[in-house]
N, C-alpha and C positions, 0 to 999 in steps of 0.2 A: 849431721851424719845422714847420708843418702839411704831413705824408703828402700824396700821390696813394696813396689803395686802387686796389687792382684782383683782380678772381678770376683766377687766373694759370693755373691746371687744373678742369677737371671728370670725374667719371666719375660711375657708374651700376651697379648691381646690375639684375638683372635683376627685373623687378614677375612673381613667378608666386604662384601660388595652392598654397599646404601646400608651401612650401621645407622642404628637406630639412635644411638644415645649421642652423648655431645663430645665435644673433643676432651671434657673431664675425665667422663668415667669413659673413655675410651685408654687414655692415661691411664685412669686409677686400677683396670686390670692388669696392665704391665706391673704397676706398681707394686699392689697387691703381693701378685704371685713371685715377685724379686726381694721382697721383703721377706719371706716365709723362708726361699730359699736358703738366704743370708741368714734369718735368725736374730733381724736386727730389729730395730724401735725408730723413730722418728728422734728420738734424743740423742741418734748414735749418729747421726747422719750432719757431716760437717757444714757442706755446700752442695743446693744441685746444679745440674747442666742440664736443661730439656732443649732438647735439639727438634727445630718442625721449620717447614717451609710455610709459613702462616698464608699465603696468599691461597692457597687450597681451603682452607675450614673458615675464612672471613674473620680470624682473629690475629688480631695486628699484637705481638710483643706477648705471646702468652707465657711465658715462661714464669712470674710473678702468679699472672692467675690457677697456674699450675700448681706451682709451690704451696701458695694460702688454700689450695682445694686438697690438698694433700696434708695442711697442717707443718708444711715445713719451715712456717716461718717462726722466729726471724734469720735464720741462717742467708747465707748469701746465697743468689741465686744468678746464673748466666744464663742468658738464652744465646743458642746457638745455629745458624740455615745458613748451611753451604749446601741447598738444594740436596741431590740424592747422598749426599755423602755428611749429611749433619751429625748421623747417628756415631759414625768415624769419627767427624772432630770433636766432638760431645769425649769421646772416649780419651782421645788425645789430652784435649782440657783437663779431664778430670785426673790424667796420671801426674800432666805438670803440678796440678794443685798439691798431689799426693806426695811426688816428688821432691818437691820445693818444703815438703814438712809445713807445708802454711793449713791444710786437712787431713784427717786420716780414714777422712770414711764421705766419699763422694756419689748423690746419686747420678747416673746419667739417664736419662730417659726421655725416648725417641717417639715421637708419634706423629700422625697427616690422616687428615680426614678429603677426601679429594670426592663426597657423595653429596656434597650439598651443591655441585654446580654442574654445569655440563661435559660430557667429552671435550667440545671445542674448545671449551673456556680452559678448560682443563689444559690440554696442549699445549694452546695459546698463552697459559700462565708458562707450561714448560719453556717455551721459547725462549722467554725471557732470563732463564739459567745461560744462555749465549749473548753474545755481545749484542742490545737491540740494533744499533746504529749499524754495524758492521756485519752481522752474520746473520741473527734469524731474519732480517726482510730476504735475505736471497734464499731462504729454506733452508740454512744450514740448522738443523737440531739435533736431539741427544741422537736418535738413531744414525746419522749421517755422521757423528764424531765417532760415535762406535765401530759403525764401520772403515773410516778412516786409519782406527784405532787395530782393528782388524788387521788393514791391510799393511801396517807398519809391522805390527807383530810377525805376519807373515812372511816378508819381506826379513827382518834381522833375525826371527829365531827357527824360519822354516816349521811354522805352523802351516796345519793346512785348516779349510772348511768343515773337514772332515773333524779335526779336533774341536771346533768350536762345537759340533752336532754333538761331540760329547760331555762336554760341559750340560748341554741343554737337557741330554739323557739322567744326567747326574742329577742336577737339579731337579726333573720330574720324581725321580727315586725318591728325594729325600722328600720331595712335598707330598706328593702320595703318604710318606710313615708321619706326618706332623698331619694332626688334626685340627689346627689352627691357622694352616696354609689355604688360600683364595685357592690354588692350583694343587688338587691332589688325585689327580689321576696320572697315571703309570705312563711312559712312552716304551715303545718296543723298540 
């Protein structure tokens, strides 16, 4: 018989810039505060999903070291890096899991430490979310698909620039009210 999913808790680490701690307890505040939410235990929790792009924080396959720092083992554990959008298919995962009746209580949990290396190196790992061979040598990167992305949008739904500026208004609003946002200053 086919689940009803649902996200039962959320939490958040705080977005600052050269975090101090390691990519654990940068984890373990997410975790923390999702667990409280929920009202759940670590015995209630089927399978996680930690979703990271590891080539930022120098740890190759964390998703296990995640788990055993949190005590979730020995439940099954998936690690998941589809670069910016891991945190999404972490989510995806976890409803199959739910769905399928194979778990009934999945964590997902997203995190990237991008403060232990430089800007360049920094980008220079982004690159690599694009085809190496084919696209990032000629500068094609994320900003360059976006705006691409942009300009399709424009073109089939008769967006303008002007709606993108509001998009960017919207998102200053809301990061300004979260106290846990890198960017909380107001746009007029």
């Amino acid at each position: 018989m086919p689940k009803d999913v649902a996200i039962i808790g959320v939490g958040q680490s705080a977005f600052v810039r050269g975090y101090e701690g390691s990519i654990r307890e940068l984890a373990f505040e997410a975790y923390r505060e999702a667990m409280q939410d929920a009202g759940i235990s670590n015995s209630d929790i089927g399978a996680s999903v930690i979703c990271s792009a590891p080539e930022y924080d120098k740890q190759r396959s964390p998703g296990g070291l995640i788990a055993e720092y949190l005590g979730l083992n020995p439940q099954p554990t998936f690690t998941v890096e589809t670069v910016c959008s891991s945190s999404t298919t972490g989510l995806r995962v976890a409803y199959s899991l739910i769905k399928s009746g194979l778990h009934d209580i999945v964590l997902v949990l997203g995190f990237q430490k991008m403060s232990e290396i430089t800007s360049a190196d920094s980008q220079e790992r982004m690159g690599r979310g694009a085809d190496i061979m084919w696209e990032s040598p000629f500068g094609t990167m994320m900003p360059a698909y976006y705006a691409m992305h942009a300009r399709a949008h424009f073109a089939k739904y008769g967006s303008t620039e002007k709606d993108l500026a509001l998009i960017r208004l919207k998102a200053a609003k809301y990061g300004a009210l979260n106290e846990k946002a890198v960017y909380r200053k107001g746009l007029e």
